[in-house]
N, C-alpha and C positions, 0 to 999 in steps of 0.2 A: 720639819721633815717634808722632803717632797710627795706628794702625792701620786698613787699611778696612777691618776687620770693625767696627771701633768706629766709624768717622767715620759710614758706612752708617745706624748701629744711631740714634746719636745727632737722625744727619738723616733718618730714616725718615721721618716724616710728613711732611716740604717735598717730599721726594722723592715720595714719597705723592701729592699735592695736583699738581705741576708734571707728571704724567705718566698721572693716573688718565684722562683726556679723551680719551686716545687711546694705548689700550699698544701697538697693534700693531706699528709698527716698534721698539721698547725688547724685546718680548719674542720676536718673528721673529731679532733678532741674539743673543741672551740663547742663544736655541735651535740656532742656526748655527754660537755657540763652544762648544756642547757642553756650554752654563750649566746649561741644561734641556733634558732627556730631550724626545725628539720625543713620545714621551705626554703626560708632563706640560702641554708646548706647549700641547696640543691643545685637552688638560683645561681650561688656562688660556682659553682661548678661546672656550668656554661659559659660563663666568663672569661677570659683572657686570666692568666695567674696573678698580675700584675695587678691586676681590676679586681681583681675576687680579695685578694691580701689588703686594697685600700676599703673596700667595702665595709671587709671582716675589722679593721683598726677601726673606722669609722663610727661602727656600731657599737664595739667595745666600750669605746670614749666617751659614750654616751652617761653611763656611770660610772663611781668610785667601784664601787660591786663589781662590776663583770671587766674592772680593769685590772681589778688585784687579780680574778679568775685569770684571765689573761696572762699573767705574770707564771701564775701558779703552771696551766698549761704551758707555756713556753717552756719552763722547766722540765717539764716532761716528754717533749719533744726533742730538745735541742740536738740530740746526737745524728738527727736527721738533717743535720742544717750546717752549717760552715765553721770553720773556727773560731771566727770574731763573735759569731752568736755567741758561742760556747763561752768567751772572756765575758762577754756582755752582760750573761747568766748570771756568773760567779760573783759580778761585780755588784750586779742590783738586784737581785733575788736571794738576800742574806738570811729571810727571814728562818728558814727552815734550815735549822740544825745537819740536818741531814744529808746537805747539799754533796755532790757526789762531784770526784775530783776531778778534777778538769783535763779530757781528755784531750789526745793528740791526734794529731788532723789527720783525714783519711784524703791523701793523693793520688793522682793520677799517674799509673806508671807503665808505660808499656814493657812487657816482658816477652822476649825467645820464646815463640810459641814451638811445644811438640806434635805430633801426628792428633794425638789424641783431644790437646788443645785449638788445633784446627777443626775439631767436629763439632765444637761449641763454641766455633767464632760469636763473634756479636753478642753470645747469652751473658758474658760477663767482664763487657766492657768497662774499663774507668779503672776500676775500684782495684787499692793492693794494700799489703800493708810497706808504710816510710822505714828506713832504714834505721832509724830513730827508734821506732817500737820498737824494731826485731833486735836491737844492741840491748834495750831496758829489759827485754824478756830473759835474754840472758843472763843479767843480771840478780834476779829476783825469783825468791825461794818459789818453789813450784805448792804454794798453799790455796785451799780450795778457793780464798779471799782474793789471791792474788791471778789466778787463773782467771776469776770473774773479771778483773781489773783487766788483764790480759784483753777478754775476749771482748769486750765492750766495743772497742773500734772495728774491726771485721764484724762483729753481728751487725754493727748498725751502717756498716758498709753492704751487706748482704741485705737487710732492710730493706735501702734505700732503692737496690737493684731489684729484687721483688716487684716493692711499689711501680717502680716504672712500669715496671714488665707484666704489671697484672690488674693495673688502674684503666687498659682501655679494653675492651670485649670487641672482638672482631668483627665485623660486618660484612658478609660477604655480597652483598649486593652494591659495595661501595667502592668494586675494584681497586687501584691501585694507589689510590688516592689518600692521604689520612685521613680518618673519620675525624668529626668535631667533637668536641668533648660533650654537646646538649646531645648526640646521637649514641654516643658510644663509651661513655666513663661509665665502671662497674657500679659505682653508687646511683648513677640513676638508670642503667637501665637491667640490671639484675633483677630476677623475682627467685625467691627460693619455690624449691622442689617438693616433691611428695615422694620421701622415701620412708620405706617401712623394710622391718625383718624379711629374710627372703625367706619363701619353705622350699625354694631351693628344686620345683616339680619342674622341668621344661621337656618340653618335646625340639628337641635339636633338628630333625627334620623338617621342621615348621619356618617359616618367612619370619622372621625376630617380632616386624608389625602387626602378625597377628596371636603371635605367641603372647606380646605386650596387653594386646587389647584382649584378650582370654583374660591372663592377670588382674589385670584394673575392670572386670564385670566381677570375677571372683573375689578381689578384698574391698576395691575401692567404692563398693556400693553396699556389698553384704557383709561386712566385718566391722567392728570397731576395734580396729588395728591400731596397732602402737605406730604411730606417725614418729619419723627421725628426724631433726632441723636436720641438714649438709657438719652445720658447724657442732653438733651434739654428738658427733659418730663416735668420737672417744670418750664421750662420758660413761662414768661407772654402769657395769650391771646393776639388774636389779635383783638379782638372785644371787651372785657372788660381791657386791657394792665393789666391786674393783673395776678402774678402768679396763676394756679389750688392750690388749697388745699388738694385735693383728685385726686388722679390719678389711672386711671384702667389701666391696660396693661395685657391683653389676648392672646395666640396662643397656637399650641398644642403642643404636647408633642417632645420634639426634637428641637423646634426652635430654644432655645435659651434664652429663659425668666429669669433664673436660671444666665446662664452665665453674659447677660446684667447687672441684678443686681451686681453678683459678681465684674464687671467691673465698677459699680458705687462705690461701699463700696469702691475699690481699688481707685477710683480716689479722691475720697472725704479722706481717709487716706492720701493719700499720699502730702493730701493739692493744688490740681490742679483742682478741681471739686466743684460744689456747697458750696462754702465757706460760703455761706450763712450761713450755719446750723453750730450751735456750735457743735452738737451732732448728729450721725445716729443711729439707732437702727436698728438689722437687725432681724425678728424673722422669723424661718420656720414654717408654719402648721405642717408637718411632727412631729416636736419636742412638740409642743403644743397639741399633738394627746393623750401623756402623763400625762399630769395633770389633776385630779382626781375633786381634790376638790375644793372649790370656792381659789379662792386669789386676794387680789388687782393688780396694775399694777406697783405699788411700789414694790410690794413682788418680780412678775415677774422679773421684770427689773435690780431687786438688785440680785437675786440670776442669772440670765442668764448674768450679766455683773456684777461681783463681784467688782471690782477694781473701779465699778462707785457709788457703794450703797450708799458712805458718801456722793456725789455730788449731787445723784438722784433730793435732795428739792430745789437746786441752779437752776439746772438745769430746773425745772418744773416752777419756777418764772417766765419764760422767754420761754413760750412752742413754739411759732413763732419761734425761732431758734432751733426746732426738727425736726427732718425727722425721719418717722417710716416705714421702709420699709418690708412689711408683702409677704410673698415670698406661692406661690404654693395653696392657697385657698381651690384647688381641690381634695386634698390630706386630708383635716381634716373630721374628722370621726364626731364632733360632730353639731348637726341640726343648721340651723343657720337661729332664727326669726327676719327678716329685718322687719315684718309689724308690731311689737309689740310698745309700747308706749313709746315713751325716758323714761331710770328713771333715776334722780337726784345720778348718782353717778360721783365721783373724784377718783383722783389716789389712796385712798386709801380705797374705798370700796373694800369688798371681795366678790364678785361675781362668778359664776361659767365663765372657761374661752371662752367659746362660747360667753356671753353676754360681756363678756369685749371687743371681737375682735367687734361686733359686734356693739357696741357704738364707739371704736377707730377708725372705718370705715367711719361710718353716721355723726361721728362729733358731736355728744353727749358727748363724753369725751373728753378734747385738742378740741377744735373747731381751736383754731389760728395752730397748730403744722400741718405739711405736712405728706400725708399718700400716700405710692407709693404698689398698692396692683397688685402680678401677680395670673394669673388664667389660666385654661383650656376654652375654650370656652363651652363645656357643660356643666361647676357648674356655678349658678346663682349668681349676685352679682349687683342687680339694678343699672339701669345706671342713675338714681336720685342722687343719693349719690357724684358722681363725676363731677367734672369739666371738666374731661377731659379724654375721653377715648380712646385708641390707640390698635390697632393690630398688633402681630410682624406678619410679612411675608417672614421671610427669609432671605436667601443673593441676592441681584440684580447679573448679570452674571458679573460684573465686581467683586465684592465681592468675587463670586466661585476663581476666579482668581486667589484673593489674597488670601484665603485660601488655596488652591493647593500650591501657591508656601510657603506660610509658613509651609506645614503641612512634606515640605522633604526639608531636606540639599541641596542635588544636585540639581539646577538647570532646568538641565538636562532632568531628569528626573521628576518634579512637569512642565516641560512644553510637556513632553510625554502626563500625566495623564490628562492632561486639555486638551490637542487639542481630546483625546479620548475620554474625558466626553462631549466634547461641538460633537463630531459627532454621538455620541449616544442618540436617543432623550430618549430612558426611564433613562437612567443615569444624562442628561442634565436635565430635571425637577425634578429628587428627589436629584439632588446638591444643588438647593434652599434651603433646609432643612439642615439645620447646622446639624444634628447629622447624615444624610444620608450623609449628604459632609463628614462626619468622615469615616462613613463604607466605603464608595467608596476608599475614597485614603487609608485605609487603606488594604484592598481588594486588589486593587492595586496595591501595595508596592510589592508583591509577582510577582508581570510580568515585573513589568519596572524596579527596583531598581537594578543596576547592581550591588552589594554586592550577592543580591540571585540570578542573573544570574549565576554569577561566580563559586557559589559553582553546582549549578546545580537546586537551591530549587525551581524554579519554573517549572519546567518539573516534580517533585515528586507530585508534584499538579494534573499531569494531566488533567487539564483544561485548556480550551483556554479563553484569556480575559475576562471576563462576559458580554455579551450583555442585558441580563434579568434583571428583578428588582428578580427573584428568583437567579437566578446567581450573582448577585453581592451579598446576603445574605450568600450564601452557599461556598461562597468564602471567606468571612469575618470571620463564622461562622469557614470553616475549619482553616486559619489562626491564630483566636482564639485559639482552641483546642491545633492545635501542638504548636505553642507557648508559651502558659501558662498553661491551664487547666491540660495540661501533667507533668506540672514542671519539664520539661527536661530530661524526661523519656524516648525521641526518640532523635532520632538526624535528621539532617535539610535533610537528603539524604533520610527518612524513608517513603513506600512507604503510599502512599493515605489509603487503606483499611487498612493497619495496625496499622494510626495512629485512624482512626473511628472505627478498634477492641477494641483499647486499653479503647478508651469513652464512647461506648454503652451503659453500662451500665449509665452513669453519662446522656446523652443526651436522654435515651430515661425515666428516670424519670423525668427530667425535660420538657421535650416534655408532657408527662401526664399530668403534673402539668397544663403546657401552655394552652391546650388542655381544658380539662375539666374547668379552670377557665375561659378562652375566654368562653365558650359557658353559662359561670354566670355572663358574663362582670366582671369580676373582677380580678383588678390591682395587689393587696397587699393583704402580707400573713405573718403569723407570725411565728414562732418555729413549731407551731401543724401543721398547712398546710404542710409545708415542708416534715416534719419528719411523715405523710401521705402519701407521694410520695417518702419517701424513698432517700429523699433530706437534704445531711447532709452537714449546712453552711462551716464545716472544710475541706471538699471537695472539694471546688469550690471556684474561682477565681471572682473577680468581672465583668471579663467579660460576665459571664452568669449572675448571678443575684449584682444588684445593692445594698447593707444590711447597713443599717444603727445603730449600735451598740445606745441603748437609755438605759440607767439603771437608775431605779425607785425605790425607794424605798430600800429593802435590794436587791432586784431582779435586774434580766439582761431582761430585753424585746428589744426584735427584730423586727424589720420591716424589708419586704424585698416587691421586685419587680422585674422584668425585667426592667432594662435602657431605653427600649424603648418601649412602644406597640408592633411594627411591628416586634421586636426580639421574641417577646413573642407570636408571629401568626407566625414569621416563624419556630421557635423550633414546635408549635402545627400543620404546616405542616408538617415536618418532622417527627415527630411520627406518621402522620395518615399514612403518603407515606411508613412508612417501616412496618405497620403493617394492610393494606389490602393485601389479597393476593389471590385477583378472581378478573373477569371481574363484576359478579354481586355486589361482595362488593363496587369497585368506581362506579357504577352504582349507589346504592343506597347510599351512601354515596354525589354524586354530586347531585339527587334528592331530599335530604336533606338538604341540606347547602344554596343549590342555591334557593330553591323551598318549603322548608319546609315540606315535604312531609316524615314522619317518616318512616325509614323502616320496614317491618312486621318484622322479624327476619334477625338475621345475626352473623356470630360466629367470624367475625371483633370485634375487640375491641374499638374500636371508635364509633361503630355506636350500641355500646348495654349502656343504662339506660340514652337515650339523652333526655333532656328536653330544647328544646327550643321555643320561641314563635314567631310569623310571624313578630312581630315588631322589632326584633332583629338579621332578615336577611342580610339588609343589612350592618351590623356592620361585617359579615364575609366576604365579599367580597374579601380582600387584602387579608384572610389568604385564600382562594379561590383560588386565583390567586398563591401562595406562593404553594398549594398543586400540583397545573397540574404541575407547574414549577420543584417540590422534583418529583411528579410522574415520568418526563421525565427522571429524574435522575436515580431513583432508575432501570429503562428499560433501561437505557445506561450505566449501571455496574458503576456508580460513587457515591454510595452508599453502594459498597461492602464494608463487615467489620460493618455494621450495620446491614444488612439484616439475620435474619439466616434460612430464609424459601426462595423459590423461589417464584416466580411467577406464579398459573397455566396458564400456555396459556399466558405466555407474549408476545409473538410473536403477536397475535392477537390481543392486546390490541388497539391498534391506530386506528384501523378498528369497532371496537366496539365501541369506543367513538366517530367516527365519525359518527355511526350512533345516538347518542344519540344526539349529538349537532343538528345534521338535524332533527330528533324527535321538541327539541327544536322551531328553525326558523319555521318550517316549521305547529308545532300543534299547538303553545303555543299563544296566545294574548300578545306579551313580552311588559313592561314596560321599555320603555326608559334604565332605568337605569339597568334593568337585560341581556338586549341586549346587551349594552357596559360592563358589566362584563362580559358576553359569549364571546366578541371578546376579549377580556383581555386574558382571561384563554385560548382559541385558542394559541392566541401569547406565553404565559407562555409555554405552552405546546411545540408550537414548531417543529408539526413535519407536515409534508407536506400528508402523506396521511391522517391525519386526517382531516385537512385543507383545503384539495381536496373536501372532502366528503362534508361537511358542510356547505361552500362557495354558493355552487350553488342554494341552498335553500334559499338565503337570496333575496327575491325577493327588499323590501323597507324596508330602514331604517332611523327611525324617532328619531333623537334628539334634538329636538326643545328646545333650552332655556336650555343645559344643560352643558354649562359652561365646555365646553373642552380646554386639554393641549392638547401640543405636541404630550407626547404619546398615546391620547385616538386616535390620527389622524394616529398614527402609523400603533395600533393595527388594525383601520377601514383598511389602506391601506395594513396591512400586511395581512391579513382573502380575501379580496376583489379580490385580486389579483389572488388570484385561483378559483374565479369564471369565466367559458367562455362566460357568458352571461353578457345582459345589465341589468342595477339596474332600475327600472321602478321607485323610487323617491329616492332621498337622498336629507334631508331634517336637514340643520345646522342652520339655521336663529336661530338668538342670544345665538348661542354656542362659541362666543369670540376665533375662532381660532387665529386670525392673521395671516399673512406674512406667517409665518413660519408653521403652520397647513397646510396651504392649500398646502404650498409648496410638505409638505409629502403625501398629498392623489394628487398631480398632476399625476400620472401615471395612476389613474383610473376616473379621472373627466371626462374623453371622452365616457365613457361608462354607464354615468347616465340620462337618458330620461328628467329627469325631477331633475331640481340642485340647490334648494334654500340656497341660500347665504347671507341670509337678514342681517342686522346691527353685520358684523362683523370685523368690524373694519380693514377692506382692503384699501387697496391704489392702484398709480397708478400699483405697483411692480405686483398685484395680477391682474389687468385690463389682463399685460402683459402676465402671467401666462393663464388666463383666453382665452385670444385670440391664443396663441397657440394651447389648446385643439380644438379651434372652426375651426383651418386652419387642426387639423389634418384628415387625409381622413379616421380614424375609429371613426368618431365623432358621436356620437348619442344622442346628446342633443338638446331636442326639448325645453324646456322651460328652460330660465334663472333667475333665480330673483336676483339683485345685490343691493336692494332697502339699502339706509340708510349707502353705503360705500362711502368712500371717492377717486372714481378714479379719479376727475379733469378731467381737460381737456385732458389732455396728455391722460391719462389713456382710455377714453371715445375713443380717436381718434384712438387707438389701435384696440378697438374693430370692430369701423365701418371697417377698413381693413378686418378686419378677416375674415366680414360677407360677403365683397363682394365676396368669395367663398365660403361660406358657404353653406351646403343646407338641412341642418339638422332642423337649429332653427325656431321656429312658433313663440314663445312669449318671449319677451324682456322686465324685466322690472327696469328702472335704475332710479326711482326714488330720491330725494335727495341724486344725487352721484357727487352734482359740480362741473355739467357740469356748462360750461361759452358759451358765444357769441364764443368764438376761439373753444370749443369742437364740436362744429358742421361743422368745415368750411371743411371739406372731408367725411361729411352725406348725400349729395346727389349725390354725384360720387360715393359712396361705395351702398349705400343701393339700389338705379336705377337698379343697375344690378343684385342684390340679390334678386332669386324669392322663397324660401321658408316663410320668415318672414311676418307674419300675424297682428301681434300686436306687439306695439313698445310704452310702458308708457315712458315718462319723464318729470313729475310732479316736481315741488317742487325743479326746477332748474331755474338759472339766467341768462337764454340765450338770452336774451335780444331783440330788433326789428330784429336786421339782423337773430337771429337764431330762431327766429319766420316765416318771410320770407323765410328761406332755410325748414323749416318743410312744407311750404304748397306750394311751387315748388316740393317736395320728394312726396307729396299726389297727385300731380299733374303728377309726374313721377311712379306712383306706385299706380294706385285707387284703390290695392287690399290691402294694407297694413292701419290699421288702427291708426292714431298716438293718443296718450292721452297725451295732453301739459298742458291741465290745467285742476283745480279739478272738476269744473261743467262742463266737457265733459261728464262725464260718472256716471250715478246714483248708479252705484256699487261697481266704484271705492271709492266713498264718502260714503256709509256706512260702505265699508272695512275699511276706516279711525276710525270712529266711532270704530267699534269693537275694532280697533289698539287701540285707547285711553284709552274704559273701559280696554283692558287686563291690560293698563300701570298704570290705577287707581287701579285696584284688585293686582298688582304684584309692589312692590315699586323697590323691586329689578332688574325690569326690567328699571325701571326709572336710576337708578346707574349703569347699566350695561355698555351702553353706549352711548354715545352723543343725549341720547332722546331728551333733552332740545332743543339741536339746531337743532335738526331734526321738533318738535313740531311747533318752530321758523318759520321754514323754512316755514312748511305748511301752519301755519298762512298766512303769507305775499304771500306765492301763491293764498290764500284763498280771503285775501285782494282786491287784484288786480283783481280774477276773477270777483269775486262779484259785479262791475263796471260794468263785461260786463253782468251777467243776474243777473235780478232785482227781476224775480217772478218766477212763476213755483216752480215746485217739486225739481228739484234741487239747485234753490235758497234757499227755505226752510230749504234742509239737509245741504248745504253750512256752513250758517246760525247756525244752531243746530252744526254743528263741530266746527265752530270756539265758540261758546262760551264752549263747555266743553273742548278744550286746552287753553282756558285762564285764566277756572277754576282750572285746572287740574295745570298749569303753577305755580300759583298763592299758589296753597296746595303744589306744590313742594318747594315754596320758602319760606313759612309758615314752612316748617315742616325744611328745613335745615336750619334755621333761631333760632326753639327748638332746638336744637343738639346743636349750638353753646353756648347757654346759661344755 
């Protein structure tokens, strides 16, 4: 009997020839039985097909073992591969009983295309069923057996069109060109996501970037949230063990939602993934923006998936083994009534195509079939409808990681660009964002890749690293440019301004475009918009605009966009930075944007025929921040070649705006959130004597509850820092910095009178932190509040050192921070000798008799210090509670922020315990009245996450 090391060896070249056209799913399962090393895979997959297929035989042949594997996998592949495979199978692969019959060839047929099949040219090239099938089908009993036998050739025709279509990840820094497979095949350069339950809280008037980065301080640091894989979304609950039928999955733009899916459709082709489903359907809004006129879902489906149309009625027998995966929601143009009545239609009513999505959603149409819909967080899509609804959030830091090193060959250098991203806090939080983790390393590429060391290309940049969130834009942006946009029209030695001569023209119509559409909120533009602005698609690269080719009818219709929002605020910075040119014009122009405040006149072009409304402020914010950032630029000659006017009076610029910002601080009533855009656009900007000016005006600054990253703690520490004076409040309580927040405003924490730190998810690390500022001797911190963090004991015992030299602090209050019996036992040798401290709360801790004893030897050693141990000590302490409850009753999202629960908890059972010791009185009463609205309060918390689940 021949051996399959021998049969392999013999038939190497058939096998060769039937499989070089498409290795992918031959070598993805080669890789899954452990044929081939997940390296080798990889390796394989850079490769030419041709070369990856002789490798992959080469290696097999190595053994009798991994040649019968071999064999085994081939089997399991074949319907992916040509006919003669398929005989070849049948012929040498007898071992297994089970062999399945030998199907019939899936050919190439061009068919009369209709209106509707014209809107999905190209998407389903090749593939039909032969004449051949469609006469056998008719022939044979319609049994579930025979159905399956039926559909085997169109699924694995639909397979094969999939894989193509979802095996390479776009590039958009690659122009027109096709990327190589080591840059851009989804197996290597994919990282999965960080998706979790949604709780579904957003503020719609909010910029999506900062709404996101609220979210990820609120779960992805303070929760131990249920993490979702992409490819888990339809696995069973865990409270009804049934799979969802309906799945929402939301983030914004850039996450990654797009890709996710792509990475489903590819898993489920390639036969690794949701095996469940006979069939996936993949449909984009974008594409469905096009049909006109009413159509069934039959029509749809037949004409957007050609090769499946004779299947389609097999198919729908048996709708539980459908997955219809409806992509981008936020993108379709037409109204979509969720509150209208079910009507009585099936697959083959014609309907207009709003009401069709709209029923395939709710579950009016296909009630048993699976529906996986993604979205923007601001288009509406009830969360009635779903079983289960998820937020992307990015990459975790380990994620960034591994995108870095996939995104560069060298080693080397993807672990340059990562030790530089994780030291940079504004570049380390916008790497969570999968399309910002693109700009960055591609950005990048230009300083660390020793290929453009060597020739010199990164000195031709004349830029240093990017520090800025507008510096890594303008980095990216210029890379772009010379790279593609130019189509090779410089060379890599050509200086800065003369590759930004050569584009002017191209960036600053598109800057217009950006520009004037941002201040309409609006995304997407067609042919006319464009060719308005003087915007001609044959020009430009996909780097600047993303265009989707869609023809209709006898017609070409075009969509287009910016890739990203935040590209499309920073080209609209860019045009405003090269086309003011006074002091009063960014005057009026930042009274505008920031304040709303229209200018009377002005011969700037950006600030004549503006219409916008107060509610639509803060949506400019990033492109705000993106202007001071181009401003700096264009005043540090790194903008020349665009510019063709000068500046009047640029020299004075920094000095003029630093009066305007103290104008600001110092006139204005700011609103939380306009104050931390003013220290944003400070930092953007960048330069020290404006910074100077501005700084010392900032008497108290108030962000309570407003959900800060890293770098909002920058901007604070970076503005702060050139003030010479003390901050009379700063005030973070449930601004979620973390560890690593605090860590970055630690240079100016000794300088704040008064430093609320309330429920921000600190530990002992931050105690430590915290007691250093208090040893240090330019300390001027009189009041502390650490209420709601987790220092423990350790952490607590920190601080009593600190204080015994202390002579700054009056008020300390460390409510539920975990303290234990051990966190007091060096409270009366630290505090005895400590005479400035007046009051000393710590409520809502479990320090049990001995640290109840050491508290009233400390009063005994101190009658000037007042201690608060439990809650019916003090009448005001207990209605501050109260207050604390209702805000957490009116603010749910304060509830999700962080550990209220066991904070609530906590207070109960101090509550409990006190209430033994007074019985009556006024403060029994209010005792009394709190504990029962936290157990009402408790009780609706558990009520309502109890809805959500169901």
């Amino acid at each position: 009997m021949t051996s399959a090391q021998q049969l392999l060896r013999s038939q190497r070249d058939l096998l060769l020839n039937w499989t070089s056209d498409h290795p992918a799913p031959l070598l993805r399962w080669l890789r899954d039985d452990q044929v081939l090393s997940s390296a080798h895979y990889l390796s394989l997959l850079e490769k030419l097909p041709s070369n990856a297929v002789a490798q992959a035989l080469e290696t097999v042949c190595g053994t009798e073992e991994s040649s019968q594997k071999f064999l085994q996998v081939l089997k399991e592949v074949q319907d992916y591969y040509c006919r003669d495979l398929q005989v070849w199978v049948e012929r040498h692969c007898r071992n297994d009983a089970a062999s399945k019959p030998a199907p019939t060839a899936v050919t190439v047929e061009e068919k009369k295309k209709g209106p509707i099949a014209k809107l999905f040219k190209g998407k389903s090239k090749g593939f039909t069923l032969t004449a051949e099938v469609k006469a056998a089908k008719e022939e044979l009993r319609p049994t579930r057996s025979v159905k399956l036998s039926n559909l085997r050739v169109p699924i694995s025709a639909h397979k094969t069109t999939l894989l193509r279509r979802t095996e390479q990840l776009k590039c958009y820094s690659e122009g027109e060109g096709v990327a190589s497979n080591s840059a851009s095949h989804i197996e290597i350069r994919y990282t999965d996501l960080f998706v979790t339950e949604d709780d579904d809280l957003v503020d719609g008037s909010r910029h999506e970037y900062f709404d996101l980065a609220s979210r990820r301080a609120r779960i992805y640091v303070h929760q131990a949230c249920q993490r979702i894989r992409p490819c888990h979304l339809l696995s069973p609950n865990e409270t009804s063990g049934r799979p969802p039928k309906r799945v929402k999955v939301k983030g914004i733009a850039g996450i990654g939602k797009s890709v996710a899916v792509q990475r489903l459709m590819y898993e489920w082709a390639i036969g690794k993934n949701m095996r469940e489903f006979t069939c996936v359907f993949d449909l984009r809004f974008r594409e469905l923006n096009l049909i006109e006129a009413p159509l069934s879902l039959l029509e749809l489906l037949g004409e957007r998936f050609r090769y499946l149309k004779e299947a389609l009625p097999d198919l729908f027998s048996s709708p539980s083994s459908l997955l219809f995966i409806l992509d981008g929601l936020d993108e379709f143009k037409f109204p979509l009534d969720w509150n209208s009545p079910d009507k009585n239609i099936d697959v083959g009513s014609k309907v207009p195509v709003s009401e069709l999505m709209v029923a395939l959603i709710k579950g009016s149409l296909l009630p048993e079939a699976s529906v996986i819909l993604t979205t923007r967080p601001s288009t509406e899509a009830p969360k009635r409808f779903f079983q289960r609804c998820c937020v992307v959030l990015g990459f975790e830091e380990s994620q960034v990681k591994e995108y870095t090193t996939k995104f560069y060959k060298d080693s080397e250098v993807a672990e340059k660009v990562y030790d530089y991203i994780l030291n940079n806090d504004n570049l380390f939080v916008l790497s969570f964002i999968p399309l910002y983790c693109y700009i960055i390393c591609t950005a990048m590429a230009e300083f660390f890749s020793a290929e453009n060391q060597d020739v010199g290309d990164s000195k031709s940049l004349e830029l240093n690293p990017p520090r800025t969130v507008s510096e890594v834009y303008f980095c990216y942006l210029f890379t772009a440019v010379k790279h593609h946009a130019l189509k090779g029209s410089t060379g890599r030695s050509t200086p800065r301004s003369d590759v930004l001569s050569l584009a002017r023209q191209h960036l600053t119509n598109l800057g217009k475009l950006a520009y004037e559409s941002l201040l309409q909120k609006k995304i997407m533009f067609d042919r006319a918009d464009l060719e308005n602005y003087s915007v001609t698609p044959a020009d430009i690269q996909s780097t600047f605009l993303c265009h989707i080719l869609q023809p209709l009818k006898e017609e070409t219709v075009e969509m287009f966009s910016f890739f990203h929002l935040t590209v499309q605020e920073h080209l609209a910075a860019l045009y405003c930075a090269i086309n003011v040119f006074s002091q009063e014009d960014i005057i009026q122009a930042l009274d505008f944007w920031c304040f709303g405040q229209h200018p009377p006149s002005s011969t700037a072009v950006p600030l004549q025929n503006t219409n916008i409304g107060m509610d639509k402020l803060e949506s400019l914010q990033m492109f705000t921040r993106f202007f001071m950032g181009m401003l700096r630029a264009r005043l540090g000659g790194q903008l020349d070649g665009l510019v063709l006017s000068p500046m009047e009076q640029g020299e004075a610029i920094p000095a003029r705006l630093g009066l305007w910002f103290q104008d600001q601080f110092k006139g204005r009533e700011l609103e939380n959130h306009a104050a931390l855009n003013l220290l944003h656009c400070l930092m953007e900007f960048h330069m020290k004597e404006t910074t100077g000016m501005a700084a010392p005006e900032i008497k108290k600054l108030n962000l309570f509850k407003m959900k800060l990253t890293v770098v909002d703690c920058a901007a604070m520490h970076y503005v702060l820092q050139f003030s010479p004076h003390k901050l009379q409040e700063l005030n973070l309580g449930y601004s979620n910095i973390g560890n690593r927040g605090l860590n970055r405003l630690g240079p100016i924490l000794h300088r704040c009178e008064s430093l609320y730190l309330r429920y921000n998810c600190l530990d002992k690390q931050a105690a430590i932190l915290e007691s250093e500022v208090l040893k240090s001797n330019e300390c001027q911190v009189k009041k502390l509040f650490m209420c709601g963090n987790n220092l423990g004991p350790e952490g607590v015992m920190e601080l009593w050192n600190a204080l015994e030299y202390n002579t700054t602090v009056e008020e300390l209050y460390l409510d539920i921070t975990g303290i234990t019996e051990r966190g007091t036992e060096n409270i009366v040798n630290c505090l005895s000798k400590n005479t400035s401290l007046k009051t000393l709360t710590i409520v809502g801790n479990d320090i049990g008799q001995v640290g109840k004893r050491r508290l009233t030897e400390l009063e005994r050693c101190r009658p000037g210090l007042r201690i608060i141990a439990n809650f019916v000590d003090d009448l005001g302490l207990l209605q501050a509670y109260l207050d604390w409850v209702e805000e957490i009753r009116a603010d749910r999202d304060q509830m999700d922020s962080v550990k209220n629960a066991d904070a609530l908890q906590s207070v109960l059972k101090g509550l409990q315990v006190a209430g033994k010791q007074v019985e009556r009185g006024e403060k029994a009463e209010k005792a009394k009245e709190l504990q029962t609205e936290i157990v009402n309060l408790l009780k609706s918390s558990t009520d309502l996450s109890a809805g959500r689940e169901t």
